[in-house]
PQR file with spaces between the fields and no chain letter, atoms N, CA, C, O and H, PARSE charges and radii, in Angstrom:
ATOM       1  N    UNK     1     120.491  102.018   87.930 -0.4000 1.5000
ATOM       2  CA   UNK     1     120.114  102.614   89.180 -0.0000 2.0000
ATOM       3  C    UNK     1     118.594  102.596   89.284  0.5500 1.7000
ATOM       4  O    UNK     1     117.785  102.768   88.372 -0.5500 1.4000
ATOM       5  N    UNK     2     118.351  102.340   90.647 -0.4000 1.5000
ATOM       6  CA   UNK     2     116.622  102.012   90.485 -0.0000 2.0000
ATOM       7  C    UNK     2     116.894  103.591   91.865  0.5500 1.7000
ATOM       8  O    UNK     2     117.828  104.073   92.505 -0.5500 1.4000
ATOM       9  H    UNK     2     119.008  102.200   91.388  0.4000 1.0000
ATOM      10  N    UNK     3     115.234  103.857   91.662 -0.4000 1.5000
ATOM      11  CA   UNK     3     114.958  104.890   92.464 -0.0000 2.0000
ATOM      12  C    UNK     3     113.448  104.496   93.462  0.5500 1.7000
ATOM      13  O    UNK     3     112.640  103.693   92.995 -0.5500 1.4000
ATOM      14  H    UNK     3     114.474  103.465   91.142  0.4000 1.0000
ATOM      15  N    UNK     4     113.316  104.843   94.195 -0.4000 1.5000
ATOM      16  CA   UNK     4     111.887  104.344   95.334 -0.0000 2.0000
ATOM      17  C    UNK     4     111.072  105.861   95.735  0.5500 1.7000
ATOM      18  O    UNK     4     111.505  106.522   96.678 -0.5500 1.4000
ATOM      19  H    UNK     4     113.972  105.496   94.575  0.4000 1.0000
ATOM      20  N    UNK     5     110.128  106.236   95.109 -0.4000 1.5000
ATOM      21  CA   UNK     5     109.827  107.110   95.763 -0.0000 2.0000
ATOM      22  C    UNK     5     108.223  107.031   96.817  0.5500 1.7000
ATOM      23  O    UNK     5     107.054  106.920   96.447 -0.5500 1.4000
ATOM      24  H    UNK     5     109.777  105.699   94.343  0.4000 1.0000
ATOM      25  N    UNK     6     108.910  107.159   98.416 -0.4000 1.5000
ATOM      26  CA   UNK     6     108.015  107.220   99.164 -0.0000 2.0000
ATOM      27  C    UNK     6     106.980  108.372   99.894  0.5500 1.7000
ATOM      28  O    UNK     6     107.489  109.344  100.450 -0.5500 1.4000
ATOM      29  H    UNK     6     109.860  107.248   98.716  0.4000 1.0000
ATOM      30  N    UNK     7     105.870  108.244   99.867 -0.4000 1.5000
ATOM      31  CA   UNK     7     105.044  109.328  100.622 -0.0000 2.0000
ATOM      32  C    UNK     7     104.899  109.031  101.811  0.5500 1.7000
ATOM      33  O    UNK     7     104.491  108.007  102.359 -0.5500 1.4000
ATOM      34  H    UNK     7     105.456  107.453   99.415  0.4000 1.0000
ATOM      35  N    UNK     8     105.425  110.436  102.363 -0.4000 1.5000
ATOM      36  CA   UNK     8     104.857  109.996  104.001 -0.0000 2.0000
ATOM      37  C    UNK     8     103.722  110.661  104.503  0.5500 1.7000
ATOM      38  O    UNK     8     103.278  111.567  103.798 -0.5500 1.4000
ATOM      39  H    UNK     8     105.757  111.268  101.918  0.4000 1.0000
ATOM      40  N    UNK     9     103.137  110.402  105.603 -0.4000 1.5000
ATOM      41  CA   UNK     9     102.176  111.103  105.950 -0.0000 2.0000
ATOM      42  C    UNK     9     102.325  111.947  107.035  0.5500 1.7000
ATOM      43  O    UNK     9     103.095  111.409  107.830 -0.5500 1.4000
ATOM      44  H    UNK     9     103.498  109.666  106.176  0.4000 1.0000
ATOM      45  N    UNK    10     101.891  113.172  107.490 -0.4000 1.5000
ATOM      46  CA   UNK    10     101.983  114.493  107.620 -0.0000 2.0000
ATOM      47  C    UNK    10     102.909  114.416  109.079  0.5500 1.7000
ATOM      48  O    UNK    10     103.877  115.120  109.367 -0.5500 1.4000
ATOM      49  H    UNK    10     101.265  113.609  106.844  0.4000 1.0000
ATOM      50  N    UNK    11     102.313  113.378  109.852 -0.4000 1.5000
ATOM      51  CA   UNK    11     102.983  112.838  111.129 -0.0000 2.0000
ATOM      52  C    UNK    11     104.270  112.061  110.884  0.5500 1.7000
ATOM      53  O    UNK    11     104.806  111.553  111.869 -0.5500 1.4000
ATOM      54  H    UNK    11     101.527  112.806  109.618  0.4000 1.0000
ATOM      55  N    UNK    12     104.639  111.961  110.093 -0.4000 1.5000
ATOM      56  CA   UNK    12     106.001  111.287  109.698 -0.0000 2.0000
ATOM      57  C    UNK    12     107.175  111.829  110.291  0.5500 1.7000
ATOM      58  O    UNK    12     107.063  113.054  110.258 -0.5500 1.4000
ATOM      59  H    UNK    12     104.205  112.373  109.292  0.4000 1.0000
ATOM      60  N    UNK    13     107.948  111.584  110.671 -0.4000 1.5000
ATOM      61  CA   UNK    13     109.269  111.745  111.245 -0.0000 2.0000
ATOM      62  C    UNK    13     110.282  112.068  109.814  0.5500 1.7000
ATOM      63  O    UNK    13     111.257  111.413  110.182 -0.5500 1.4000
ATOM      64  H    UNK    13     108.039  110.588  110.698  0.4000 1.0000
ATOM      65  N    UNK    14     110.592  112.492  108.788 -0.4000 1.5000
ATOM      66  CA   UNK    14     111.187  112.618  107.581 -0.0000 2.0000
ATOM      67  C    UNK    14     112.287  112.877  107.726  0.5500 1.7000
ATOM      68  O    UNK    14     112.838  112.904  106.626 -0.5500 1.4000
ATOM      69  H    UNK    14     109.799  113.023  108.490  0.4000 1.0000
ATOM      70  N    UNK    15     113.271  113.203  108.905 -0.4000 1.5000
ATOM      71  CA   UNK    15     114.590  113.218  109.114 -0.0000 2.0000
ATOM      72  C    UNK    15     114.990  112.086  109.790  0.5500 1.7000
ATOM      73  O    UNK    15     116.053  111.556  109.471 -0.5500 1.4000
ATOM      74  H    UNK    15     112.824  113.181  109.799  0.4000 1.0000
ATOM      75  N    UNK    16     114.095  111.488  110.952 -0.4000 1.5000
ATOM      76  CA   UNK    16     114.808  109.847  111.127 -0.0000 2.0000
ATOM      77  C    UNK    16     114.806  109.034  110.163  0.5500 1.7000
ATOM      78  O    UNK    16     115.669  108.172  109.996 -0.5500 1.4000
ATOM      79  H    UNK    16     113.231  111.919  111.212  0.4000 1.0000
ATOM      80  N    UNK    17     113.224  109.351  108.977 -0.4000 1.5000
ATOM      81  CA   UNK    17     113.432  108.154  108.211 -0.0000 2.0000
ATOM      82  C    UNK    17     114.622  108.318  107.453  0.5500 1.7000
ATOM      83  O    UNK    17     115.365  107.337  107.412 -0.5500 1.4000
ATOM      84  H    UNK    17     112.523  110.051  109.112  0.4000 1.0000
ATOM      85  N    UNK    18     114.980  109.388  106.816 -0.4000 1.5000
ATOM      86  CA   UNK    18     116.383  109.610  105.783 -0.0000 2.0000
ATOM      87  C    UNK    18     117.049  109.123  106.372  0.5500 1.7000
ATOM      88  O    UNK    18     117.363  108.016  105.934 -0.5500 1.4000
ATOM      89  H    UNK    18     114.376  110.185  106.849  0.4000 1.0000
ATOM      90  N    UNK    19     117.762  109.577  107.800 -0.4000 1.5000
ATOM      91  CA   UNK    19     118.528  108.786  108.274 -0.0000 2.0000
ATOM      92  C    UNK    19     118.790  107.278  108.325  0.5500 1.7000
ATOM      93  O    UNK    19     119.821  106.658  108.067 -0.5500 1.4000
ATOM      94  H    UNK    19     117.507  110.476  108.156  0.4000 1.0000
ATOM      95  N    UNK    20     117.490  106.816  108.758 -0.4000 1.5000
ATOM      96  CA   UNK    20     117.742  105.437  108.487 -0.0000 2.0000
ATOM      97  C    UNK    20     117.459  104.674  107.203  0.5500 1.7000
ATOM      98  O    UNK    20     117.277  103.459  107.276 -0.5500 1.4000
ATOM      99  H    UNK    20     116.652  107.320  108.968  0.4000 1.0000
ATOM     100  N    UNK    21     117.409  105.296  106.038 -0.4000 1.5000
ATOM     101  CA   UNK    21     117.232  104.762  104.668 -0.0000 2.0000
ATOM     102  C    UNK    21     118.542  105.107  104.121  0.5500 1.7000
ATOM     103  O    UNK    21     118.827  104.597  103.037 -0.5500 1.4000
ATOM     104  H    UNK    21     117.557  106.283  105.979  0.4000 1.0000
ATOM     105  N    UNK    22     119.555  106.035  104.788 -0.4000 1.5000
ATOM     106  CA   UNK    22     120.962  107.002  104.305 -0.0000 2.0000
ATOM     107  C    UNK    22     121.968  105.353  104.744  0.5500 1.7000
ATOM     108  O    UNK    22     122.959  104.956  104.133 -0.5500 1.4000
ATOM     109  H    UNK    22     119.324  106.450  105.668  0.4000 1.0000
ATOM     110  N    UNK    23     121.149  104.516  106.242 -0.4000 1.5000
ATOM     111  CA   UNK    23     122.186  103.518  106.514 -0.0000 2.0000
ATOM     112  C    UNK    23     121.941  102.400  105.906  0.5500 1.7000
ATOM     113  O    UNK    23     122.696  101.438  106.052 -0.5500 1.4000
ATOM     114  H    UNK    23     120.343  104.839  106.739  0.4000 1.0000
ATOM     115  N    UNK    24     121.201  102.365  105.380 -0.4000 1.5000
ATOM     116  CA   UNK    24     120.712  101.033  104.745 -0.0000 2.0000
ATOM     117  C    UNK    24     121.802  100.968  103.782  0.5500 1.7000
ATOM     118  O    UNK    24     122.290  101.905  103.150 -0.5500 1.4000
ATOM     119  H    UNK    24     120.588  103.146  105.261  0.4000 1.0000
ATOM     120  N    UNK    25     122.234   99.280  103.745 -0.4000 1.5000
ATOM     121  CA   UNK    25     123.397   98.920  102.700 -0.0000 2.0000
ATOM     122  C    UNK    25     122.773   99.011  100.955  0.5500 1.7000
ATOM     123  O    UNK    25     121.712   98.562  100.519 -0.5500 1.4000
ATOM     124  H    UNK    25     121.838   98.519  104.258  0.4000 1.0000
ATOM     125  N    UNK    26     123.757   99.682  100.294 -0.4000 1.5000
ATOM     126  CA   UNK    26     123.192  100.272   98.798 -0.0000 2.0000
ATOM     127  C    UNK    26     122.846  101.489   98.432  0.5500 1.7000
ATOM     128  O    UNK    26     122.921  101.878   97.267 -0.5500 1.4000
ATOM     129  H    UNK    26     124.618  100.046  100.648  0.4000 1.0000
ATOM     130  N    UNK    27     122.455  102.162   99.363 -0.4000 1.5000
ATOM     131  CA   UNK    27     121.403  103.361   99.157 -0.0000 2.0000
ATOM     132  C    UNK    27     122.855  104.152   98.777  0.5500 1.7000
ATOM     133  O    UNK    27     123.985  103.997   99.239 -0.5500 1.4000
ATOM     134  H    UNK    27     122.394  101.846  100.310  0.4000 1.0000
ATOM     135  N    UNK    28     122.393  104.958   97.857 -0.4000 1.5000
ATOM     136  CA   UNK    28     123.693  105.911   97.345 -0.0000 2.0000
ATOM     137  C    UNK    28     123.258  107.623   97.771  0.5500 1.7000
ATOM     138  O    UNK    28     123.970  108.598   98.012 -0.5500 1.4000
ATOM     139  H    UNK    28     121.475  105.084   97.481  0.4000 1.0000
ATOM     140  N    UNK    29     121.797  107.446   97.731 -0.4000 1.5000
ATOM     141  CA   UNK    29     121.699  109.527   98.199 -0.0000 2.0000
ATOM     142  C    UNK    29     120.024  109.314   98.914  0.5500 1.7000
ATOM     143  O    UNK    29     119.328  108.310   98.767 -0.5500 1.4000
ATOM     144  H    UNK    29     121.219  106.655   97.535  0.4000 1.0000
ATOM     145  N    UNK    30     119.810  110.040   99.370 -0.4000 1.5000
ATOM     146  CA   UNK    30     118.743  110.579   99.809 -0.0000 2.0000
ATOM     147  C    UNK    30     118.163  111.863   99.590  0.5500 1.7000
ATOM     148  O    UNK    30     118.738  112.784  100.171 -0.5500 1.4000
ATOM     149  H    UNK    30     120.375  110.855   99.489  0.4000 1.0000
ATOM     150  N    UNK    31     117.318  112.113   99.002 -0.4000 1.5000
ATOM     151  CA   UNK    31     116.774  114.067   99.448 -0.0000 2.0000
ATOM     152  C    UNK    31     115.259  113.935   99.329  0.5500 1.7000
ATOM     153  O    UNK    31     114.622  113.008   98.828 -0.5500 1.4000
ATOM     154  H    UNK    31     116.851  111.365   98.530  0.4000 1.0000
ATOM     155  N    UNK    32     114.733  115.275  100.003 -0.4000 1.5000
ATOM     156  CA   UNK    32     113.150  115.316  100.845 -0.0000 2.0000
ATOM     157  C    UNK    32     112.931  116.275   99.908  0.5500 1.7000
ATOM     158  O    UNK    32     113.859  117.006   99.562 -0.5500 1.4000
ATOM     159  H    UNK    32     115.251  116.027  100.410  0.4000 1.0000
ATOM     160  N    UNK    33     111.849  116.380   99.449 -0.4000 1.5000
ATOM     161  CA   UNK    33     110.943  117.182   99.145 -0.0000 2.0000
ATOM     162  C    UNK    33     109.394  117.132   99.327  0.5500 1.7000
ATOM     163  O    UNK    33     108.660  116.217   98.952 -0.5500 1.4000
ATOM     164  H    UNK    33     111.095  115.785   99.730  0.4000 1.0000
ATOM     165  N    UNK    34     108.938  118.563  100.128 -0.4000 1.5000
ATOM     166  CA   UNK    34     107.495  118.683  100.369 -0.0000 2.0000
ATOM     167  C    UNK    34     106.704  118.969   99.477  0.5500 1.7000
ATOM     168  O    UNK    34     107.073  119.927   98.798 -0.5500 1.4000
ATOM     169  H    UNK    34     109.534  119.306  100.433  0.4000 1.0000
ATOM     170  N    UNK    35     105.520  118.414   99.131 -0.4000 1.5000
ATOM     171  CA   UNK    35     104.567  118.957   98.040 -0.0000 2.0000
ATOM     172  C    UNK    35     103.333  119.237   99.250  0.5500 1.7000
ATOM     173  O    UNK    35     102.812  118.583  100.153 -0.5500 1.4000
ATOM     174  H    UNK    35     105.221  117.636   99.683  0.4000 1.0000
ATOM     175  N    UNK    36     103.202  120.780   98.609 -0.4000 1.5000
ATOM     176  CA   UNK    36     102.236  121.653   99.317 -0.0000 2.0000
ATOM     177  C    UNK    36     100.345  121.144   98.485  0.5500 1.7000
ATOM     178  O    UNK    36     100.182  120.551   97.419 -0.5500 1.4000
ATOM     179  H    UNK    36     103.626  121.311   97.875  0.4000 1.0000
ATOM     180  N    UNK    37      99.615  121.476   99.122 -0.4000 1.5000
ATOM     181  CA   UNK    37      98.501  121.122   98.615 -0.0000 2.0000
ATOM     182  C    UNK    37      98.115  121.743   97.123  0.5500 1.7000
ATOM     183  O    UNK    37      97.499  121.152   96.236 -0.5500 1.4000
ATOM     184  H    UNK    37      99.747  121.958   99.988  0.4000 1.0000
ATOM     185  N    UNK    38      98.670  123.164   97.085 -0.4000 1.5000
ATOM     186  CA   UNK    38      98.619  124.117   96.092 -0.0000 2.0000
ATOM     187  C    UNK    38      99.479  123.391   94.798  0.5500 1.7000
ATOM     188  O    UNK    38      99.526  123.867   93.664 -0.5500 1.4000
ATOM     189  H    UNK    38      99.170  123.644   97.805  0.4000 1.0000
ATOM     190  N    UNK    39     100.057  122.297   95.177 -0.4000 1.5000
ATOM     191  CA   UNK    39     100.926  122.054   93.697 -0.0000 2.0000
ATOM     192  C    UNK    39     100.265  121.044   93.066  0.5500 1.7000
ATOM     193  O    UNK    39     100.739  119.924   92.879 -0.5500 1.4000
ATOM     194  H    UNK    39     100.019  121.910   96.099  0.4000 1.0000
ATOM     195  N    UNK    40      98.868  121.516   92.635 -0.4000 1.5000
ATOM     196  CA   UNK    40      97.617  120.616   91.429 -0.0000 2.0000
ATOM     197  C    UNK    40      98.524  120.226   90.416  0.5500 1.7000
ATOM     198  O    UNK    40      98.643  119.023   90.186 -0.5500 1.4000
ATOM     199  H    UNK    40      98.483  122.426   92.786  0.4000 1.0000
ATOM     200  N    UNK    41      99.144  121.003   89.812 -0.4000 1.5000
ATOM     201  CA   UNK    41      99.650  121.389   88.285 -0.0000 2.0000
ATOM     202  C    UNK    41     100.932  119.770   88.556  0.5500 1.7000
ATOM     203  O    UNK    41     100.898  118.792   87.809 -0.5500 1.4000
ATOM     204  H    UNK    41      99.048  121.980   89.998  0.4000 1.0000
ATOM     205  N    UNK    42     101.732  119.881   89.539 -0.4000 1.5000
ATOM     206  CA   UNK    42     103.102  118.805   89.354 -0.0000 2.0000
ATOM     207  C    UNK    42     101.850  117.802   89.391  0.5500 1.7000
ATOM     208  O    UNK    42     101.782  117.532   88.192 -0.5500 1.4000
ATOM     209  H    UNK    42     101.760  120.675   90.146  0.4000 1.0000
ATOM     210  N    UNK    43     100.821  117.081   89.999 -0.4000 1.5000
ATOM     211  CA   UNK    43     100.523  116.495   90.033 -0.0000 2.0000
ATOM     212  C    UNK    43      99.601  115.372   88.813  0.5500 1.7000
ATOM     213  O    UNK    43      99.559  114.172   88.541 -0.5500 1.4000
ATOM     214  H    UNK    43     100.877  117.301   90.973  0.4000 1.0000
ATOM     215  N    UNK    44      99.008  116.564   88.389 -0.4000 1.5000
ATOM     216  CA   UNK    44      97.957  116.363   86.667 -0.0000 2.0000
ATOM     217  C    UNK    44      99.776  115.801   86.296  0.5500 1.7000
ATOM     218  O    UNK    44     100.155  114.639   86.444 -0.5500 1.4000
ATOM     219  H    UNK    44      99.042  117.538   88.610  0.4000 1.0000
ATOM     220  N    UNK    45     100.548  116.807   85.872 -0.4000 1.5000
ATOM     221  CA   UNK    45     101.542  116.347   85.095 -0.0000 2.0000
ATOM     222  C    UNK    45     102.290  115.168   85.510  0.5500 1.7000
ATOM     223  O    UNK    45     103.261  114.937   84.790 -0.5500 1.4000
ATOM     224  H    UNK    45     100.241  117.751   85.752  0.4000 1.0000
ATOM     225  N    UNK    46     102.108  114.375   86.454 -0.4000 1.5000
ATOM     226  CA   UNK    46     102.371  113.086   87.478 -0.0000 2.0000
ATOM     227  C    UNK    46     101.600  112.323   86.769  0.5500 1.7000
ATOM     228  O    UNK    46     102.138  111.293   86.362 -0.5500 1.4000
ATOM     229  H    UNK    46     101.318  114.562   87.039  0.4000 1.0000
ATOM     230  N    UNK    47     100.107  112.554   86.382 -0.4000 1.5000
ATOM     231  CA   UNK    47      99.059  111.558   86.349 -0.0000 2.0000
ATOM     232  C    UNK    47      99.207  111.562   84.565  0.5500 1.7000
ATOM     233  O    UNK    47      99.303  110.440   84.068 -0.5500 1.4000
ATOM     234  H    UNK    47      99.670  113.390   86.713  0.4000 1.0000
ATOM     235  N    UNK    48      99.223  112.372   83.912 -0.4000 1.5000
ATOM     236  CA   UNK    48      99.506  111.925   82.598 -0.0000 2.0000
ATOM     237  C    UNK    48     100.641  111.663   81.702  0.5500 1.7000
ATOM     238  O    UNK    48     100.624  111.603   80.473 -0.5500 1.4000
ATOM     239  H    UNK    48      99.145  113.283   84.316  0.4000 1.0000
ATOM     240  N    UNK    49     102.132  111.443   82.921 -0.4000 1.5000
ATOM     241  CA   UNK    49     102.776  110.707   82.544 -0.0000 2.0000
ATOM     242  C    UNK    49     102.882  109.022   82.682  0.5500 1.7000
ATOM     243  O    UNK    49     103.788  108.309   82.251 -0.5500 1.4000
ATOM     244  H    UNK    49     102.145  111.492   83.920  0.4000 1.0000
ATOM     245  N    UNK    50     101.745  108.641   83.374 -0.4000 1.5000
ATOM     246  CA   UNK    50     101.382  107.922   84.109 -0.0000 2.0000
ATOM     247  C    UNK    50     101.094  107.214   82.590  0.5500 1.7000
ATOM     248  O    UNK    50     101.693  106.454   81.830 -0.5500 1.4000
ATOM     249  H    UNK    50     101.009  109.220   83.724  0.4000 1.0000
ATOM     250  N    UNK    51      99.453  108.135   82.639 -0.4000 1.5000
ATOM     251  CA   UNK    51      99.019  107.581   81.431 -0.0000 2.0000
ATOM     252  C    UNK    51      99.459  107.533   79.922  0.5500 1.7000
ATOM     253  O    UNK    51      98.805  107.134   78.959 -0.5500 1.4000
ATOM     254  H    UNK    51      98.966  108.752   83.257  0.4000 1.0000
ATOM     255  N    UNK    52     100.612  107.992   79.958 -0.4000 1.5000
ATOM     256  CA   UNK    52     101.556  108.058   78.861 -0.0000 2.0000
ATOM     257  C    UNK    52     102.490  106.775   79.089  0.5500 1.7000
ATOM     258  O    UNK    52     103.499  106.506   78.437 -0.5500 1.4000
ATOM     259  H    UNK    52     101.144  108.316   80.740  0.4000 1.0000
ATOM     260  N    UNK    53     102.016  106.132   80.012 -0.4000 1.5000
ATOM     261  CA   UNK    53     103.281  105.122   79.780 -0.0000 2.0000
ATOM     262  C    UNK    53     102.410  103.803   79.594  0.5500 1.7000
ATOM     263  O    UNK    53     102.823  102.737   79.138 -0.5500 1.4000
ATOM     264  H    UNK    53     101.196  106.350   80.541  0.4000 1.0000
ATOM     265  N    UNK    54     100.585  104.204   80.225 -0.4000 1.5000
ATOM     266  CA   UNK    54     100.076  103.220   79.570 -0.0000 2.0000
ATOM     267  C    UNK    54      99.596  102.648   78.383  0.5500 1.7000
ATOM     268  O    UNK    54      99.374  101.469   78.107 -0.5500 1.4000
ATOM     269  H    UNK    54     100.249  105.069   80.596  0.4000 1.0000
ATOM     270  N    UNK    55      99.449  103.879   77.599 -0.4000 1.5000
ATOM     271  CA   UNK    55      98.653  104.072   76.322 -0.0000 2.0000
ATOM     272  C    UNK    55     100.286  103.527   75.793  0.5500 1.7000
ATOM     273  O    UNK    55     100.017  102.630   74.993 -0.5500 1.4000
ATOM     274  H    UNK    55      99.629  104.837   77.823  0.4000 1.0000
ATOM     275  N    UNK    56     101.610  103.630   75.853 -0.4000 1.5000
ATOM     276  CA   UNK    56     102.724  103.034   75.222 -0.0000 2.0000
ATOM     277  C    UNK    56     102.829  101.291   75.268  0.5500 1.7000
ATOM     278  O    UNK    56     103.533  100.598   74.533 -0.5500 1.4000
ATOM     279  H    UNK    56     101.828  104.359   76.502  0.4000 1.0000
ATOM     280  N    UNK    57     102.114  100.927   76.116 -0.4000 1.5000
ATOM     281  CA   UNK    57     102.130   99.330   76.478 -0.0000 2.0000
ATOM     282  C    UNK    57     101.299   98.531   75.315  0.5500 1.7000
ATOM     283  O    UNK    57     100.119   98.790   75.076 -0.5500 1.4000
ATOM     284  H    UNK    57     101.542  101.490   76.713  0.4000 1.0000
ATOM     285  N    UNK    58     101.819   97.836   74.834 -0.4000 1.5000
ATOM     286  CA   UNK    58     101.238   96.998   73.370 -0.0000 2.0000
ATOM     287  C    UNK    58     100.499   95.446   74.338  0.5500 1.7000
ATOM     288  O    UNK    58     101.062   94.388   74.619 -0.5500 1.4000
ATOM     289  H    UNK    58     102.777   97.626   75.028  0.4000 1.0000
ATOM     290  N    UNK    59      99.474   95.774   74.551 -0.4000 1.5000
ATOM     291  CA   UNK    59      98.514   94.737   75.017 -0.0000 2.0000
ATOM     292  C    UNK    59      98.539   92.970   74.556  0.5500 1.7000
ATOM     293  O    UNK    59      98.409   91.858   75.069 -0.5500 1.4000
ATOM     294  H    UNK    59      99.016   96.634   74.323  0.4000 1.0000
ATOM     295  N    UNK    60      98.839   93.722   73.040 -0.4000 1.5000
ATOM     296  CA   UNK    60      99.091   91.764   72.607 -0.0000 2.0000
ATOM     297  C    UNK    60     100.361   91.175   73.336  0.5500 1.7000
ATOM     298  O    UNK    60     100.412   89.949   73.429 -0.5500 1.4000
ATOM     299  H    UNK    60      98.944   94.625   72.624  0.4000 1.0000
ATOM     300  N    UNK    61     101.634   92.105   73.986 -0.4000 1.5000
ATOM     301  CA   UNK    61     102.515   90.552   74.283 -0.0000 2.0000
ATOM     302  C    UNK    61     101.828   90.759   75.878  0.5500 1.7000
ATOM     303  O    UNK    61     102.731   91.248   76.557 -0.5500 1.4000
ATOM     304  H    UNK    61     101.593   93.102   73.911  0.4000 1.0000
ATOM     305  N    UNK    62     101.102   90.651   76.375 -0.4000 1.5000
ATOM     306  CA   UNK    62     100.706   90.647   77.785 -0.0000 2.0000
ATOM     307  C    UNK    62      99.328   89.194   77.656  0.5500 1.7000
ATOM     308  O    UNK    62      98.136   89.243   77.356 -0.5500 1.4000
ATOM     309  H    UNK    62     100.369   90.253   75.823  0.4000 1.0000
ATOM     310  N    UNK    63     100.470   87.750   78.147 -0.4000 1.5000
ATOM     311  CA   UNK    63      99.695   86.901   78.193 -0.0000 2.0000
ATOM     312  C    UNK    63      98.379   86.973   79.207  0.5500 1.7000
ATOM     313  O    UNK    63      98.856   87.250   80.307 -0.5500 1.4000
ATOM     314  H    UNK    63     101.438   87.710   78.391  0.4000 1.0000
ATOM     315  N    UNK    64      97.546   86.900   79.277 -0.4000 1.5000
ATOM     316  CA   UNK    64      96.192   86.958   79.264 -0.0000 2.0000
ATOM     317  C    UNK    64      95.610   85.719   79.848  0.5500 1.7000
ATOM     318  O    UNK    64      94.605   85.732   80.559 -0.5500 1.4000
ATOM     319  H    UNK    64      97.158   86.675   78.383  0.4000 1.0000
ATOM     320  N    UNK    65      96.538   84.220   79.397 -0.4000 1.5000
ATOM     321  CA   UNK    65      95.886   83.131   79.715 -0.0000 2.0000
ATOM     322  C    UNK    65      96.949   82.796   80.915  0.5500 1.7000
ATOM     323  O    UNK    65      96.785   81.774   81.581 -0.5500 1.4000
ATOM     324  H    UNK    65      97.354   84.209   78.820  0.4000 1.0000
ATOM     325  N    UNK    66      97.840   83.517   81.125 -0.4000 1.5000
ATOM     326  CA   UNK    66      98.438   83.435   83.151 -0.0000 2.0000
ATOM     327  C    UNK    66      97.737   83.379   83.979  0.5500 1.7000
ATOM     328  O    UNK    66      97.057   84.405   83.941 -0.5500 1.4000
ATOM     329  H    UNK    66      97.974   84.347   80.584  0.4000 1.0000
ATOM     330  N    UNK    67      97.452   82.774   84.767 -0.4000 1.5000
ATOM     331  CA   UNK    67      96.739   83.028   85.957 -0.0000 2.0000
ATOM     332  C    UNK    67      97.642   84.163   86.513  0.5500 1.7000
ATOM     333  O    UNK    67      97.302   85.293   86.161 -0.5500 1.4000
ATOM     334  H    UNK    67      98.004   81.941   84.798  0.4000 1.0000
ATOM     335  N    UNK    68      98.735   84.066   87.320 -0.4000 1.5000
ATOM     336  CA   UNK    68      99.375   85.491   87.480 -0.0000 2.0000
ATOM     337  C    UNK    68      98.719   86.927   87.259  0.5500 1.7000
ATOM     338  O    UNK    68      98.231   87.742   88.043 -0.5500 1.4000
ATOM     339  H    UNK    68      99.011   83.149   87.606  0.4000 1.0000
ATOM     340  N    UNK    69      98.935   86.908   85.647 -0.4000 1.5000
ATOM     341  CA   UNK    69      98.463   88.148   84.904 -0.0000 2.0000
ATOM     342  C    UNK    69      96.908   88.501   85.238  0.5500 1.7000
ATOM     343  O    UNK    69      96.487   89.624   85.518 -0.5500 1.4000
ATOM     344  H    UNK    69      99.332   86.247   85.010  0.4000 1.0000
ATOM     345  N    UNK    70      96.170   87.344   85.151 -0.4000 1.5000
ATOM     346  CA   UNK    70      94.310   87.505   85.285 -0.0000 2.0000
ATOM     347  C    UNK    70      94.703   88.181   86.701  0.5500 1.7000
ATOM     348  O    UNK    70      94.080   89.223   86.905 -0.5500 1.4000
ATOM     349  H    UNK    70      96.512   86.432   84.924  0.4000 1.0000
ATOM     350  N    UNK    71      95.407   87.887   87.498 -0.4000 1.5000
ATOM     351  CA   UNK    71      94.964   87.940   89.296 -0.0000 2.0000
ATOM     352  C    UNK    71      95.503   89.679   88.760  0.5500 1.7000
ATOM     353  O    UNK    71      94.661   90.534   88.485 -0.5500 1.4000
ATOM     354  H    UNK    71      95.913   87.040   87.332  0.4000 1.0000
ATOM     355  N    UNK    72      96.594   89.873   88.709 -0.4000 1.5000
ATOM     356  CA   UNK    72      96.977   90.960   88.664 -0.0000 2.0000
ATOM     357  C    UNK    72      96.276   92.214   87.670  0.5500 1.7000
ATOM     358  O    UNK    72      96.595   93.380   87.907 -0.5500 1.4000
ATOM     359  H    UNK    72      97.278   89.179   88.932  0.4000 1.0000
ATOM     360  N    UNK    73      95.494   91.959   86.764 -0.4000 1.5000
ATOM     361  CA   UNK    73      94.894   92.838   86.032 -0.0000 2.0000
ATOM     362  C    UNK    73      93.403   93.117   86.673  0.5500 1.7000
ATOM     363  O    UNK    73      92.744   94.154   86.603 -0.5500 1.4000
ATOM     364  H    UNK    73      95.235   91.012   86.571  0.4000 1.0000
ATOM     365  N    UNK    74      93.008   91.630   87.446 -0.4000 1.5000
ATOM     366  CA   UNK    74      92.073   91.962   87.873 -0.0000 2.0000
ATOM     367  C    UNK    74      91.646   93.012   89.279  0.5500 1.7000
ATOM     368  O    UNK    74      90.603   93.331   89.850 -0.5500 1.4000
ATOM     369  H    UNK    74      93.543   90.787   87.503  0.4000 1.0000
ATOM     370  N    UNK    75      92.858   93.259   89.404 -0.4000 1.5000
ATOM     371  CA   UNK    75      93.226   94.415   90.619 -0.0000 2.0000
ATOM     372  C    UNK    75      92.906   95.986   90.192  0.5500 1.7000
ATOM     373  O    UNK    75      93.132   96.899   90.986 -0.5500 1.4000
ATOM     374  H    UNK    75      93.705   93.000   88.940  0.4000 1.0000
């Protein structure tokens, strides 16, 4: 199961979009949740799981001489 999580912005419509992401062929569930400005704390803990998944990445099998990879690292 893969999961997509989207941000919308403040003007967003968040009940048409469910709706129309609820009809889309595949989609198995939908649910909304608001994050208030006050929730610093979920967020730090967002950002250093982040970086917990980079510091886990072993750099040597990440070919280097791809062009692919150069374009994309160089981002």
């Amino acid at each position: 199961m893969t999961q997509i999580l989207v941000t919308l912005d403040n003007n967003a419509d968040a009940s048409l979009l469910r709706r129309m992401i609820e009809n889309m062929k595949g989609v198995l569930a939908t649910s909304v949740q608001s994050i208030k400005k006050g929730e610093k704390e979920d967020t730090e803990e967002w950002i250093n799981n982040l970086h917990a998944i980079k510091r886990s990445i072993n750099p040597d099998l990440i070919d280097m001489s791809d062009e692919r990879t150069k374009y994309i690292m160089s981002k």
